[in-house]
C-alpha positions in Angstrom: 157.7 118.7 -13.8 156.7 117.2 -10.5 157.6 117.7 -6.8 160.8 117.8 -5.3 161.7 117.8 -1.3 164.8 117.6 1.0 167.9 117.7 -0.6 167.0 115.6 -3.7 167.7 117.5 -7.2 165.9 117.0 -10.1 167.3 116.8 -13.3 167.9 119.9 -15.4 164.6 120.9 -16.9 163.8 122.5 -20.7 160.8 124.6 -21.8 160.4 125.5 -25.4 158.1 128.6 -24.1 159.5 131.7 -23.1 158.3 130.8 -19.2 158.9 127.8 -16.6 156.7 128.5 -13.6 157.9 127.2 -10.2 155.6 126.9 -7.0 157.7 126.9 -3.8 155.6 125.6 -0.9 156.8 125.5 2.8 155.1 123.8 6.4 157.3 126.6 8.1 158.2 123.8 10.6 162.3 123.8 9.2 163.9 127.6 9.0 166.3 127.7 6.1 167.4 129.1 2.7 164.5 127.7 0.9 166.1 126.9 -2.7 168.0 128.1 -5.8 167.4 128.3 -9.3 170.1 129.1 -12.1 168.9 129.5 -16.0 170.4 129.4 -19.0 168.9 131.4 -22.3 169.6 130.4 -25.7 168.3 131.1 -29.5 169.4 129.4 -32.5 170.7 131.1 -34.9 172.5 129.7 -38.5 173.0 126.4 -36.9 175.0 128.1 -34.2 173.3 128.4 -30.4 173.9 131.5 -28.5 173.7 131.5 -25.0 173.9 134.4 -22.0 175.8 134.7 -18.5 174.8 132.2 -16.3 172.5 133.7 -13.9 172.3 132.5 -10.3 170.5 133.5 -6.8 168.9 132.0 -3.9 165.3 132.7 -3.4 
């Protein structure tokens, strides 16, 4: 994965696994949002891919 800080995105990430953990870490010297996350779940099926609702919130 790596680290991430400030306004610089990472690029979309993909886990085969049925998890991706993330590990938010704050100095507490900046007061703010803190960050979002939005996830996408998909299974293959018959050479077709399913996907649901794209799910979004700030954390």
């Amino acid at each position: 994965m790596g680290r991430y800080c400030g306004n610089n995105l990472p690029a979309p990430m993909t886990t085969s696994g049925n998890m991706l953990y993330v590990k938010f870490v704050s100095d507490s010297t900046v007061s703010s949002a803190g960050f979002r996350a939005t996830w996408d779940v998909g299974c293959k099926l018959a050479g077709a891919v399913f996907h649901s609702f794209f799910i979004e919130d700030i954390y």
